[in-house]
Residue frames as a rotation matrix with the C-alpha (Angstrom) as fourth column:
UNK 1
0.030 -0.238 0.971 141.92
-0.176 0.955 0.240 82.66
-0.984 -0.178 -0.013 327.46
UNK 2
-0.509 -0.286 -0.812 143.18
-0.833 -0.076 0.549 81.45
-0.219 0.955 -0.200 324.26
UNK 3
0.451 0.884 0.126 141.32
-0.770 0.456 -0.446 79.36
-0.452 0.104 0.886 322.16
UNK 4
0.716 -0.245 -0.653 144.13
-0.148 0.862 -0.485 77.28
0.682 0.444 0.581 321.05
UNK 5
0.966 -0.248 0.074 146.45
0.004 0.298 0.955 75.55
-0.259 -0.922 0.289 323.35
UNK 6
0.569 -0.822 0.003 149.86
-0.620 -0.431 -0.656 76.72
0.540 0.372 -0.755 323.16
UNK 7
0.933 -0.145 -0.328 152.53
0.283 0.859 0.426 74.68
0.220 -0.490 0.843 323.56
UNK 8
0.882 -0.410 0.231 155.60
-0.467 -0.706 0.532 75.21
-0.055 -0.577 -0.815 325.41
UNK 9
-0.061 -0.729 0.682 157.77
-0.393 0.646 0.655 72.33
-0.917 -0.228 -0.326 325.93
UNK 10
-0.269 -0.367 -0.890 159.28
-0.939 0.305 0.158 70.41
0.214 0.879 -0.427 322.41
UNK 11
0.610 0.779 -0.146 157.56
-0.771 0.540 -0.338 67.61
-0.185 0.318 0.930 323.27
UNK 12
-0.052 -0.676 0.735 160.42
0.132 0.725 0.676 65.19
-0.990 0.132 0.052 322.13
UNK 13
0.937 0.117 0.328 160.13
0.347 -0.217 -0.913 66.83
-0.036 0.969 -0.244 318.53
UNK 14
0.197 -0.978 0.070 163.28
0.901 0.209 0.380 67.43
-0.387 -0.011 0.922 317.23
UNK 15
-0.230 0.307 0.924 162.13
0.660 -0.648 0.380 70.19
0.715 0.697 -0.054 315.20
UNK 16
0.909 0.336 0.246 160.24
0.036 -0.653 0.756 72.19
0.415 -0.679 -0.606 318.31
UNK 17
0.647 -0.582 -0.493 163.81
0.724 0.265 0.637 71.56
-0.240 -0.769 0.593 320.13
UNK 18
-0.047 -0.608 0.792 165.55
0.996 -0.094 -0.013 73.10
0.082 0.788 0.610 317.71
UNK 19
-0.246 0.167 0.955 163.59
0.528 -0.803 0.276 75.89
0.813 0.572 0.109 316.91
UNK 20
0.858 0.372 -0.354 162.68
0.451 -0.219 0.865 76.68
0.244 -0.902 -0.356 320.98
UNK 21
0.252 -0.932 -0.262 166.07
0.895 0.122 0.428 76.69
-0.367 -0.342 0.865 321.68
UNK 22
-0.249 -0.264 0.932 166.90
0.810 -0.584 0.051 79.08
0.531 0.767 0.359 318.69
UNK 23
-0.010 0.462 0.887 164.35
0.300 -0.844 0.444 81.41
0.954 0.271 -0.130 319.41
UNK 24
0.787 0.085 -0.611 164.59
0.616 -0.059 0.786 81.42
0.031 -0.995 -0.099 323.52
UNK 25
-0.202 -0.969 -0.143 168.63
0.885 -0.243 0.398 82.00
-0.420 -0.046 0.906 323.45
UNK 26
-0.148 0.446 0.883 166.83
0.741 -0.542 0.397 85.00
0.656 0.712 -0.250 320.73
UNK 27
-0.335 0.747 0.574 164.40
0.014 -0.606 0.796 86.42
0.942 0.274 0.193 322.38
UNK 28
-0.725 -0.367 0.582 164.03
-0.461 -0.368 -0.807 85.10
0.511 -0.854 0.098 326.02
UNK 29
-0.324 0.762 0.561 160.98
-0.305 0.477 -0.824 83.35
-0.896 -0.438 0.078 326.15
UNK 30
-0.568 0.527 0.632 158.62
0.811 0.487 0.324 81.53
-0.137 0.697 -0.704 323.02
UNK 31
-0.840 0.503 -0.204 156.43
-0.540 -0.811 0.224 84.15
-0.053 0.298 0.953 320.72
UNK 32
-0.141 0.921 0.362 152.63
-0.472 0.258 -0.843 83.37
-0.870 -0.290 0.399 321.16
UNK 33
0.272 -0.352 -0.896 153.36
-0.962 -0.095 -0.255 82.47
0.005 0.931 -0.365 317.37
UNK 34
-0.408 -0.713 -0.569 155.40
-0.695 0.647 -0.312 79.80
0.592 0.268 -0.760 317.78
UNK 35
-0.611 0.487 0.624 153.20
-0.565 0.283 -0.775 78.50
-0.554 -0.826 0.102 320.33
UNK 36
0.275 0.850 0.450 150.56
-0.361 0.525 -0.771 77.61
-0.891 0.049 0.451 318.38
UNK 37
0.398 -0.158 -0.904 152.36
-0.858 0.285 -0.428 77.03
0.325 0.946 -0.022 315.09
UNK 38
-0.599 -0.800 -0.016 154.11
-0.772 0.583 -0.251 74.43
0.210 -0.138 -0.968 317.17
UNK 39
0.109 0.816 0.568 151.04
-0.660 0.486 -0.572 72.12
-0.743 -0.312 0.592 316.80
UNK 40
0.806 0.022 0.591 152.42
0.308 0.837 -0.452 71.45
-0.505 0.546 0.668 313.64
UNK 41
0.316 -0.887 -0.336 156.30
0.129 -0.310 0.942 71.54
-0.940 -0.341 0.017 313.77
UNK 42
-0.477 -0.531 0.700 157.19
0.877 -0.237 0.418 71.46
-0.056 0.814 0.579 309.45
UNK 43
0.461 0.600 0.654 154.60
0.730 -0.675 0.105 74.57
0.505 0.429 -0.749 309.06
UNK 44
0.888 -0.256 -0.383 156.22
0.076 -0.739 0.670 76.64
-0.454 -0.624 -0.636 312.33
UNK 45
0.141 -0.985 0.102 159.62
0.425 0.153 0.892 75.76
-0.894 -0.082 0.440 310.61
UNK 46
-0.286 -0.286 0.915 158.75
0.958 -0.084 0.273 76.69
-0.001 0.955 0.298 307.52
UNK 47
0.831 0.554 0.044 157.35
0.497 -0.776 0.387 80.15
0.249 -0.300 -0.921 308.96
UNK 48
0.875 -0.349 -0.335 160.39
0.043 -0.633 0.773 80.80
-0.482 -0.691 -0.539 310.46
UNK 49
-0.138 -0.990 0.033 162.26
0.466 -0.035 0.884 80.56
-0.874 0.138 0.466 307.67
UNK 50
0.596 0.369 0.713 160.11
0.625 -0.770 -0.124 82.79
0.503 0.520 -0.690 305.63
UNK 51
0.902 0.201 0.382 160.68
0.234 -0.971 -0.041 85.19
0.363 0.126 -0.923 307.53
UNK 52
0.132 -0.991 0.006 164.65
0.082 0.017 0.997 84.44
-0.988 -0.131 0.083 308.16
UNK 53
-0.495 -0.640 0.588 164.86
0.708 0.097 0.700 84.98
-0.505 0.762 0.405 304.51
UNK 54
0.797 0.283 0.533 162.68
0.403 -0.907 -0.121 88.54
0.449 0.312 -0.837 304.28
UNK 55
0.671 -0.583 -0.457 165.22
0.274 -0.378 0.884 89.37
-0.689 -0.719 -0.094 307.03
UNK 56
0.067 -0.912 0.405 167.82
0.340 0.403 0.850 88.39
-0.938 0.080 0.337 304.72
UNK 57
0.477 0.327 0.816 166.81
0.871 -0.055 -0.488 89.88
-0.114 0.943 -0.311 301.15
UNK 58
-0.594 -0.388 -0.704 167.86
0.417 -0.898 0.142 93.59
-0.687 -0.209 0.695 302.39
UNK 59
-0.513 0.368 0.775 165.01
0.794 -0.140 0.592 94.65
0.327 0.919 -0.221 300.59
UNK 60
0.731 0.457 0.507 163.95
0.208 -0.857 0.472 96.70
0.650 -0.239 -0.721 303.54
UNK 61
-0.143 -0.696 0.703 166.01
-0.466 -0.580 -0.669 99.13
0.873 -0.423 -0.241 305.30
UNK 62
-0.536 -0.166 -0.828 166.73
0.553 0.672 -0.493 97.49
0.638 -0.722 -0.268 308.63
UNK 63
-0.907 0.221 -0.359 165.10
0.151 -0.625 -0.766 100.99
-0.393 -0.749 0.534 310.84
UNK 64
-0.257 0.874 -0.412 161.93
-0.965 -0.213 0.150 100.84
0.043 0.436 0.899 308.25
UNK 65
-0.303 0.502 -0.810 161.60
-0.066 0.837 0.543 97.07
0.951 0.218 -0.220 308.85
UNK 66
-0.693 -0.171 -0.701 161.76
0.721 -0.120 -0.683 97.92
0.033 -0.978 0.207 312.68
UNK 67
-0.738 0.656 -0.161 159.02
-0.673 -0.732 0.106 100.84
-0.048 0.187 0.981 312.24
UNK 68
-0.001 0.859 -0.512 156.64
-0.539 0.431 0.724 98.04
0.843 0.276 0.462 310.26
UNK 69
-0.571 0.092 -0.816 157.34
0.541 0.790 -0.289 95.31
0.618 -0.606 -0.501 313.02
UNK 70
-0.959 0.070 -0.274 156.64
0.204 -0.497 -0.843 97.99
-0.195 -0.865 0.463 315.45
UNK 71
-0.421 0.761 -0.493 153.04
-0.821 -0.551 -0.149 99.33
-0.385 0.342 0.857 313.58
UNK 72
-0.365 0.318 -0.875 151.83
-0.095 0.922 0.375 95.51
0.926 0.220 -0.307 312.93
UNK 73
-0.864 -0.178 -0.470 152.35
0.455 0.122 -0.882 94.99
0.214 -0.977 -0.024 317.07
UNK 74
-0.919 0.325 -0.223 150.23
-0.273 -0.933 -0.234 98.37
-0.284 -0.154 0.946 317.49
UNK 75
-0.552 0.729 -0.405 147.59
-0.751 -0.225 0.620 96.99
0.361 0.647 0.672 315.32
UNK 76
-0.107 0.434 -0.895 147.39
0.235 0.885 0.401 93.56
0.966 -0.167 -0.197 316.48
UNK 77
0.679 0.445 0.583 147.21
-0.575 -0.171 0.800 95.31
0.456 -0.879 0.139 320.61
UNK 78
0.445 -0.808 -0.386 150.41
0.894 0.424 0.142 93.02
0.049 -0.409 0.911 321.20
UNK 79
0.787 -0.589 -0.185 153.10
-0.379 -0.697 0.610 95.14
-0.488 -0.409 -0.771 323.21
UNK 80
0.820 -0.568 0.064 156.43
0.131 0.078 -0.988 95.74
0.557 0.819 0.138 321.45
């Protein structure tokens, strides 16, 4: 049981609507992540455009950023 309460539904935020939407159509379902950052919708948004703009640098090879994602997962006991 998680000790914060994750939230699913956008709530009538315009921001969670958005960014649910995004990341379902993505991914298929809501990362445990976004769950709880979505307690406080400018901080999840601004999270998710960090890391839409490491994507985007090309500072790491695309199959070595895939490796790290993969060996983060591993560490944290989350399936990949």
């Amino acid at each position: 049981m998680s000790r914060v309460r994750e939230i699913e539904h956008d709530e009538g935020n315009p921001i969670l609507k958005e960014l649910f939407a995004k990341e379902r159509e993505t991914f298929g379902s809501l990362f445990n992540t976004t769950k709880v950052f979505a307690h406080c919708p400018p901080i999840l948004k601004a999270a998710k455009q960090l890391s839409a703009a490491l994507e985007a640098s090309g500072l790491l090879d695309p199959q070595l950023r895939a490796l790290v994602y993969l060996r983060v997962a591993l560490i944290n006991g989350c399936p990949f």
